[in-house]
C-alpha positions in Angstrom: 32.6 51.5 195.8 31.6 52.5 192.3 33.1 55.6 193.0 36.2 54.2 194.0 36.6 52.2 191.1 36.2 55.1 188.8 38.7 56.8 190.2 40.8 54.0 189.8 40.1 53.3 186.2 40.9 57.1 186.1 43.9 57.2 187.5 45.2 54.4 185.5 44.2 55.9 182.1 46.0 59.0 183.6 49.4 57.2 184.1 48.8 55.3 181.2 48.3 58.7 178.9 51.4 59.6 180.6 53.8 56.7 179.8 52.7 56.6 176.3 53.5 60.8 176.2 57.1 60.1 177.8 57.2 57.2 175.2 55.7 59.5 171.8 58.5 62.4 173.2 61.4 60.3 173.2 60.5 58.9 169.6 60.6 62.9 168.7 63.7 63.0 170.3 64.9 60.5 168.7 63.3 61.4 165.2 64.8 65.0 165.5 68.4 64.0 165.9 68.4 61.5 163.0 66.8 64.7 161.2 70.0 67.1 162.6 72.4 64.3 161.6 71.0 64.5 157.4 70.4 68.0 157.7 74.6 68.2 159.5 75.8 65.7 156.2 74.1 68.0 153.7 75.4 70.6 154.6 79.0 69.1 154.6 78.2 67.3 151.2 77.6 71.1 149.7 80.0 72.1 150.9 82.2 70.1 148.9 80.2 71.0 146.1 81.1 74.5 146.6 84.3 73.9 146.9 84.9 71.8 143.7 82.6 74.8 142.2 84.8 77.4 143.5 88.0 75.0 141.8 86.3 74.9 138.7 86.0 78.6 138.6 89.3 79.8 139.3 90.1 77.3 136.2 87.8 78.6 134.0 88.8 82.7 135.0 92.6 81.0 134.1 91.5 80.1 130.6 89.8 83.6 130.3 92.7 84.8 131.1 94.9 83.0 128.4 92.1 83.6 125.7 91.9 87.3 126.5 95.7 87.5 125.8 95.7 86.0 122.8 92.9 88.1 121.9 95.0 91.2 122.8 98.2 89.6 120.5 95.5 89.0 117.7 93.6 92.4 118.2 94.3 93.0 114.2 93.1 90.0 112.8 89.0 89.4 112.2 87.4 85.6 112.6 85.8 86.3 109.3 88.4 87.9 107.3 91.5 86.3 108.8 93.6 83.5 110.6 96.8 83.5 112.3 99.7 81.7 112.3 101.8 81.9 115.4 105.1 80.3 115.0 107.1 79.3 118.3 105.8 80.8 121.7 107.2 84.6 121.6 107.4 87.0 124.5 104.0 88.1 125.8 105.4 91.9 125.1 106.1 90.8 121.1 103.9 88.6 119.4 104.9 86.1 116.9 104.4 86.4 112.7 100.2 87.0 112.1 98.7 86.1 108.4 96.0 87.5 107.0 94.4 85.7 104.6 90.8 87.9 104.1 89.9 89.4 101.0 89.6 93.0 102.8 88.6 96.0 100.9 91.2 98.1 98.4 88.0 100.5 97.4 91.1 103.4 97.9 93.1 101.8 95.4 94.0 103.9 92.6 92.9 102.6 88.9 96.9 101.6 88.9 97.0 100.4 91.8 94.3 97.9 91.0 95.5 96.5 87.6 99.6 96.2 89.0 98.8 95.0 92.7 100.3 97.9 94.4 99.7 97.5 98.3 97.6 99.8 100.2 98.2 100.4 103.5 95.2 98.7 105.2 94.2 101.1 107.9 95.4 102.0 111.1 96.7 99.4 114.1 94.4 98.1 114.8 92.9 97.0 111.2 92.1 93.6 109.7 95.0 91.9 108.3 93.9 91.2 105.0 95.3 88.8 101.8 99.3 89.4 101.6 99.5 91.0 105.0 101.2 90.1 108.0 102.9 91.1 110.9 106.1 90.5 112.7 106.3 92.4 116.2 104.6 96.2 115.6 105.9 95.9 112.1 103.1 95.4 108.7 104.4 93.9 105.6 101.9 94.3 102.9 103.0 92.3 99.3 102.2 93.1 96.1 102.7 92.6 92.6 102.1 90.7 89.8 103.0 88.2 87.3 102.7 89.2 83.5 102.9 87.3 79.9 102.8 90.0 77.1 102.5 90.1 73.6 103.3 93.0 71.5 102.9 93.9 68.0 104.4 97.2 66.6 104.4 98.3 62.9 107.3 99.9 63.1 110.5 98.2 64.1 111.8 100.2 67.5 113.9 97.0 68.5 112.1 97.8 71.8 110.5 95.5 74.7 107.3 96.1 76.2 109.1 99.7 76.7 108.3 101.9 73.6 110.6 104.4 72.1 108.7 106.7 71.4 111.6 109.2 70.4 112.8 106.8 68.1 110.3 105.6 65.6 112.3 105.5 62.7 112.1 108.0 59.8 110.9 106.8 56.3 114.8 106.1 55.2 115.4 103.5 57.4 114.6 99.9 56.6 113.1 99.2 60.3 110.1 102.1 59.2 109.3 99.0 56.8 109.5 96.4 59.2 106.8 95.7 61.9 108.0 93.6 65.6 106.6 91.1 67.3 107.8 90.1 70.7 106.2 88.2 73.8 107.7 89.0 77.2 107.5 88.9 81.1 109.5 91.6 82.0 107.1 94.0 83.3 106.2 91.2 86.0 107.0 92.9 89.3 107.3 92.5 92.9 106.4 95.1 95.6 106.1 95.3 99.3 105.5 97.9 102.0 106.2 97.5 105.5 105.6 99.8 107.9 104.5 100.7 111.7 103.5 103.3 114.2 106.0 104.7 116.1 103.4 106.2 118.5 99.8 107.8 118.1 100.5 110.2 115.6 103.6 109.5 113.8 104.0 106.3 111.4 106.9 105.1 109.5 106.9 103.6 105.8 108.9 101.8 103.8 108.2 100.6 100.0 109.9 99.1 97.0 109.2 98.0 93.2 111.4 95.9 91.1 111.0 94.4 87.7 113.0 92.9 84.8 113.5 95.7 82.5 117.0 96.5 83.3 119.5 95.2 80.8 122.8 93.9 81.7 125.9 93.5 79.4 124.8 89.9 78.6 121.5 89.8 78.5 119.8 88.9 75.3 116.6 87.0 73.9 118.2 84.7 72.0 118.4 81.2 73.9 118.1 82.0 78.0 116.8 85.0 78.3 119.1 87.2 81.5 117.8 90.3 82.1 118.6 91.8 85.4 116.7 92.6 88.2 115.8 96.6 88.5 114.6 99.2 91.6 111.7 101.1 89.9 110.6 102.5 93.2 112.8 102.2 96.8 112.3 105.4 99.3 111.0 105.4 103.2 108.3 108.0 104.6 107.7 109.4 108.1 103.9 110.5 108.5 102.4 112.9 111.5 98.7 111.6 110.5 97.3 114.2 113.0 99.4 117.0 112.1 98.9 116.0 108.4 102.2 116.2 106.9 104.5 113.8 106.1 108.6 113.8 104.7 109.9 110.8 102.2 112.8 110.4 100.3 114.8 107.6 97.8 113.0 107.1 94.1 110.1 107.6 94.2 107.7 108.9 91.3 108.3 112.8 90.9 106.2 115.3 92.6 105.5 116.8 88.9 103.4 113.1 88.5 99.5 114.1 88.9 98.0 112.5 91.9 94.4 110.9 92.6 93.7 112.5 95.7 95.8 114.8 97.6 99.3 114.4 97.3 99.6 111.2 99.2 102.8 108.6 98.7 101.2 105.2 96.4 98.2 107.6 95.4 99.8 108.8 92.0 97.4 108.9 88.9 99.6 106.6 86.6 97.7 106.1 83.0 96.4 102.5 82.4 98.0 101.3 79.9 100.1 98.1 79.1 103.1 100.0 76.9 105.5 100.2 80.3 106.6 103.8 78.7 103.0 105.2 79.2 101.6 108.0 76.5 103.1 111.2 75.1 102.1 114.2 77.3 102.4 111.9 80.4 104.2 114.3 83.1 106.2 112.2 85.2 109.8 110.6 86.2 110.8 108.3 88.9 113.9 109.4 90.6 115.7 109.9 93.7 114.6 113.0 95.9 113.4 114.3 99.0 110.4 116.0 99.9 108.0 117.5 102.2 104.2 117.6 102.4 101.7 119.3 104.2 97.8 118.8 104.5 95.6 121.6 105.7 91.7 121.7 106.6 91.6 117.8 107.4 93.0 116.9 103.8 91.1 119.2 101.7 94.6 121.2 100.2 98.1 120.0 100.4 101.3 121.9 99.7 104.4 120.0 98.6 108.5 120.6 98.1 110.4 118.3 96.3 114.1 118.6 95.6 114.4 115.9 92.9 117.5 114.4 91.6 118.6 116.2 88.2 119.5 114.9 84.6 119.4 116.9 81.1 118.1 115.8 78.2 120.6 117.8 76.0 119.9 117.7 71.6 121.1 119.3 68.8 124.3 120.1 67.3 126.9 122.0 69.7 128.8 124.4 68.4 133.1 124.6 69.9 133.8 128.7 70.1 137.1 129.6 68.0 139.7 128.8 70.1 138.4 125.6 72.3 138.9 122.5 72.8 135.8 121.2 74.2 132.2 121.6 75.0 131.1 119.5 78.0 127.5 119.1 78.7 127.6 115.3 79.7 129.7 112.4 80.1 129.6 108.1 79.7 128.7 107.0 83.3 132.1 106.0 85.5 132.2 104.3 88.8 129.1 102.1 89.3 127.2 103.9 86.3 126.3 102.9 83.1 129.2 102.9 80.7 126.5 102.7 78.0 124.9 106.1 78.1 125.4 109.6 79.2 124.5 111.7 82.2 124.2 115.3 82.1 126.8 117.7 84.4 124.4 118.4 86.8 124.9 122.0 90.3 121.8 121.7 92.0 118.8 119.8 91.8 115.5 120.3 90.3 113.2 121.8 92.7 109.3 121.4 92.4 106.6 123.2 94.8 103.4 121.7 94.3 99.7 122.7 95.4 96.5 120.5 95.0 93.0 121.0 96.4 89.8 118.3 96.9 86.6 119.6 96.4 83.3 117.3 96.0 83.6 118.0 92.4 86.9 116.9 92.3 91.0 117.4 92.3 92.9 120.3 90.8 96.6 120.7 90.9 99.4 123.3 90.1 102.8 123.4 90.3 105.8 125.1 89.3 109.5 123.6 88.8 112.9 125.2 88.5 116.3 123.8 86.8 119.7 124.3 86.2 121.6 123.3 83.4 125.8 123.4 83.5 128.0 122.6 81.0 131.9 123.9 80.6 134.1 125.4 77.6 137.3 124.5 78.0 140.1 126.7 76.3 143.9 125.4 76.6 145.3 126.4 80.2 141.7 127.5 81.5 138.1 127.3 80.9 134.3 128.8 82.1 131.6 127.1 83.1 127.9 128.4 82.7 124.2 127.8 84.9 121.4 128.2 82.8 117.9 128.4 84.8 114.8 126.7 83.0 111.4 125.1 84.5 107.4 126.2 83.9 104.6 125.9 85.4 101.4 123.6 85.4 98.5 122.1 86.2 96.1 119.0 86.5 92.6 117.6 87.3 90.7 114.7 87.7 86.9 115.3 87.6 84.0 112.4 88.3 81.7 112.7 85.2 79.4 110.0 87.3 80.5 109.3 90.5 82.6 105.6 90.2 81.4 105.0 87.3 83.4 108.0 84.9 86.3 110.2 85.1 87.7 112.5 83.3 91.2 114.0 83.5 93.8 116.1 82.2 97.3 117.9 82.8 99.7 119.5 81.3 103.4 121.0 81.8 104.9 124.0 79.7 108.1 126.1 80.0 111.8 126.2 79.0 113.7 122.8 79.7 110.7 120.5 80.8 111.3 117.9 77.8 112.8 115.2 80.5 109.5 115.1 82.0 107.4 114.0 79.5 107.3 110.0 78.6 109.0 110.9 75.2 111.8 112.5 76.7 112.6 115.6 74.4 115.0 118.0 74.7 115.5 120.2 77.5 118.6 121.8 75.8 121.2 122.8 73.5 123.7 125.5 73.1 124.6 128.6 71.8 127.4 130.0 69.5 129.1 130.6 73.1 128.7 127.5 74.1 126.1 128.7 76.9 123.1 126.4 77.6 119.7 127.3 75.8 116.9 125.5 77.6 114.1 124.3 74.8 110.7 125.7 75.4 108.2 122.9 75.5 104.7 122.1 76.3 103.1 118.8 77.0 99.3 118.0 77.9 97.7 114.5 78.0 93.7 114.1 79.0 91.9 110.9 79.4 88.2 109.3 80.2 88.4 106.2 82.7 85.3 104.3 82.9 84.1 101.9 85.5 80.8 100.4 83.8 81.0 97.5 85.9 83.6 96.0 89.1 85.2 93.8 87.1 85.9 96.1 84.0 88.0 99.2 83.3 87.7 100.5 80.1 90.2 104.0 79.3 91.1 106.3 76.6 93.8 108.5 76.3 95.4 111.4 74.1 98.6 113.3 74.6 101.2 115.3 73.2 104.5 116.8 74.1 105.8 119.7 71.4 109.0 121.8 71.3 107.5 125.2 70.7 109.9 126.0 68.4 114.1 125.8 67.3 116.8 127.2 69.1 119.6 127.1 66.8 122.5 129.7 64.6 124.5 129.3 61.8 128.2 129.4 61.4 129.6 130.4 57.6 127.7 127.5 55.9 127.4 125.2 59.2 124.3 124.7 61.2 124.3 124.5 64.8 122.0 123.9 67.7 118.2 122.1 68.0 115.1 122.7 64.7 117.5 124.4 62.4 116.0 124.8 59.2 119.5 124.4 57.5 119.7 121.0 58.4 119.4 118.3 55.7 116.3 116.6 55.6 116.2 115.4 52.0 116.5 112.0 52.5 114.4 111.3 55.6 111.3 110.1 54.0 113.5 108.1 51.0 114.1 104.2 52.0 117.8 103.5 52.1 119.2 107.1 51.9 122.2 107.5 53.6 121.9 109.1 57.9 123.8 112.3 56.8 120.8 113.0 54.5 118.6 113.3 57.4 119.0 115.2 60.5 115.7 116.0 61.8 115.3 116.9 65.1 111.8 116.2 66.6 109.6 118.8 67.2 106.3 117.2 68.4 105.5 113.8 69.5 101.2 113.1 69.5 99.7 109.4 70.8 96.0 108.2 71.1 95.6 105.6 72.9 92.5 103.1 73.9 91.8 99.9 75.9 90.5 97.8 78.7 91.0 95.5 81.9 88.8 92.6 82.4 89.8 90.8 85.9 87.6 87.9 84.5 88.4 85.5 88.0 88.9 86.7 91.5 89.3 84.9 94.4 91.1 83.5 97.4 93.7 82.8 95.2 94.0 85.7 93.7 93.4 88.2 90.2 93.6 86.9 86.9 93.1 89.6 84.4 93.4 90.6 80.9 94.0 93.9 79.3 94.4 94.9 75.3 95.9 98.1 74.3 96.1 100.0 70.7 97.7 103.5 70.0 98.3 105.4 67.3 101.5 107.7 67.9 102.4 110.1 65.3 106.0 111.6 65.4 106.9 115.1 63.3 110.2 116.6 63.0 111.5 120.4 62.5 111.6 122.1 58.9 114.9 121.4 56.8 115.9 121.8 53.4 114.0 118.8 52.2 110.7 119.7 54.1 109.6 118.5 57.5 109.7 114.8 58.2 107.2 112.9 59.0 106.7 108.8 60.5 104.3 107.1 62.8 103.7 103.8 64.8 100.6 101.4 65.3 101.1 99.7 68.8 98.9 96.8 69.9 99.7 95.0 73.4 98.5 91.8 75.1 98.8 91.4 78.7 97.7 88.6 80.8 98.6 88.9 84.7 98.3 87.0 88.0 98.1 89.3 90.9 98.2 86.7 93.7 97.9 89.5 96.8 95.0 91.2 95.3 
């Protein structure tokens, strides 16, 4: 019986472990699924998330996209030195107009090129656009320039602007070697601009220009509204193979015979410092049309340079008309499109200049030689003979650094038969004979200088020079003198005040300037240069023997100059 009822009591708590097991499995059941179901709308909630992810990214690789190509379109300009302005929405294959506005660096610039504003190229493609740059398509434009208020004092009256005569300081006899001048102009103010581009990896194409106000016209004056006319100093294009080092250029450009800074590279001429616009005595140099041709050697060490240069003759003294003629041409008054006012020469061929220079650490030598051709005509009645006479000479130049950016010294010279037209006084180059032949002058002209750099802002120079005909070419005729430095030529009355001109006609024989001053650019900026400069020379002018001795005047210069140089 007891038995019995433990196996019953058993047997329920059996069943009863059962029903709650079937019951505990079902809740699991039950509590799985609902688990499935959350895990099932996670799942399809990241999804989404992914999905919206996914959208977000392709948007953002979009604006990559975008930024990267203005990036490219903007690859010259630097966030720190520049900002763009793009004007209308160009072609992704030509971008639109790109300003710089950074300061950049001009530590290539020439001494010149610093104190007038003269652009610099800027570096390759791929170069910051810097302060007066800017692009339109694959073309640069680089401005420069500057705006000038002058004041000159002279002791002497040349009736000259900020242009000195150096040729023509009067003799004693004239009542202007009594009377000093005064002016104030702006006429050296000047505009310039380069633009250029790369026409593939090695060869680059340049164009450049200079114009200022010192061209007259036939009514310009100073006496109520000043008019003086616009003038090209320099207009020429280049074509440069930078890895084959040579480069061609033609149009005016400053002569080949000019001494450079560094190689013989176009905007890399060693112009003199000064204010007087006409330079020093013993200054080698024109600027004229030509053409020429340049090579570089041993990664820019030497160049080698042709120039066939456009030709005029300074022609002096007293020509002679063999028995029998009826004319002696050596020039004429300019014609079509010339200026009526002057004369230019009767010119073959041009002059031709072959140029060598070399850069060594301790500095840059130069040598050249120059050929010319001089053509005038006798005419007879029913026939006539023209005659060539060949002049030129040979020289040289250096620029050494006494300590390195700090001082300089330089010097060049020129000498040879018929040179005069390239020294800043402009002497003669020629004359003729009793035959009516031309006689080119022998001549030789040499100028040396010390540039100093004591601190950035300040350039302190000092100059001398001197261009000197060697000696007369001339004849006499019964009692008649004839041709350039004759000693029969009256010279009486050259160093008397009021004496009549027929009492003195001196020719010049030597023409000798020093010269001393500074360039303080006192405030520089985003805005620009302001900068002052102060000249004085002392030029001293001597003339040939004549009867009445050998003349003698001279000319104290002092010159102002205030500029804005807005690009610089």
């Amino acid at each position: 019986m007891r038995l019995r009822s433990s196996l019953s009591a058993l047997f329920c708590s059996t069943a009863l472990l059962g029903t709650v097991s079937t019951i505990h499995s079902a809740a699991a059941a039950d509590s799985q699924s609902a688990q499935m179901r959350e895990l099932r709308e996670e799942m399809l909630e990241m999804r989404g998330q992914i999905k919206a992810l996914k959208a977000r990214l392709g948007e953002t690789d979009k604006n990559v996209r975008a930024v990267r190509r203005v990036v490219t379109h903007h690859s010259e300009m630097s966030p720190n030195t520049a900002k763009d302005i793009r004007i209308g929405e160009p072609a992704p294959a030509r971008p639109g107009i790109l300003v710089g506005s950074g300061n950049g660096s001009y530590a290539n610039q020439t001494g010149y090129a610093r104190v007038t504003g003269m652009p610099i190229s800027g570096g390759g493609p791929n170069a910051p656009l810097h302060k007066g740059q800017f692009k339109i398509g694959g073309v640069k434009i680089t401005l420069g320039g500057f705006f000038e208020m002058a004041g000159i004092y002279r002791s002497r009256n040349e009736t000259a602007d900020i242009s000195s005569n150096f040729a023509a300081i009067p003799w004693m006899n004239s009542p202007n070697a009594h009377m000093n001048e005064f002016h104030q102009t702006e006429r050296q103010s000047r505009f310039a601009g380069l633009v250029e581009g790369d026409l593939n990896n090695h060869l680059h194409v340049a164009g450049y220009t200079e114009l200022d106000f010192q061209g007259a016209g036939s009514s310009s004056n100073s006496r109520q509204s000043n008019s003086y006319v616009l003038r090209s100093r320099l207009m020429y294009a280049s074509l440069e193979d930078k890895a084959n080092e040579w480069y061609v250029s033609g149009g005016q450009m400053w002569s080949m015979a000019t001494m450079f800074k560094k190689g013989m590279g176009l905007r890399d001429e060693n112009i003199p410092l000064v204010i007087d616009a006409q330079y020093l005595p013993g200054f080698t140099w024109t600027r004229n049309t030509g053409v020429r041709v340049v090579k570089g050697f041993n990664h820019g060490e030497y160049h080698v340079g042709l120039a066939l240069e456009n030709p005029q003759a300074v022609w002096g003294g007293t020509t002679y008309k063999p028995p029998g003629s009826t004319a002696v041409t050596i020039n004429n008054p300019g014609g079509q499109v010339e200026n009526s006012d002057t004369t230019y020469s009767d010119d073959i061929a041009p002059d031709i200049i072959l140029k060598a220079t070399a850069d060594e650490s301790f500095g840059h030598f130069e040598a050249l030689g120059m050929m010319r051709f001089f053509h005038d005509r006798v005419s007879y009645l029913g026939h006539g003979r023209s005659h060539v006479t060949v002049g030129g000479g040979g020289g040289g130049a250096m620029l050494i650094p006494i300590v390195k950016h700090k001082l300089d010294f330089q010097a060049s010279g020129l000498v040879g038969e018929g040179v005069g037209r390239y020294g800043t006084s402009s002497l003669a180059d020629a004359t003729t004979n009793r035959f009516g032949t031309p006689v080119a002058m022998p001549e030789a002209q040499v100028m040396a200088g010390l540039i100093g750099h004591p601190i950035k802002a300040l350039d302190i120079y000092a100059y001398g020079g001197m261009e000197d005909i060697l000696s007369g070419r001339f004849f006499n005729v019964g009692n008649s003198a004839y041709g350039y430095g004759n000693p029969n030529y009256v010279t009486t009355g050259c160093d008397v005040e009021g004496a009549a001109a027929a009492t003195c006609g001196a020719n010049i024989k030597r023409v000798t300037q020093g010269t001393l001053g500074f360039w303080w650019r006192y405030m520089q900026g985003d805005y620009g240069t302001l900068q002052f400069g102060m000249q004085y020379s002392y030029t001293d002018v001597a003339g040939f023997r004549g009867t009445g001795g050998a003349p003698h005047t001279d000319d104290n210069m002092v010159f102002l100059s205030m500029r804005y140089l807005p690009f610089q």
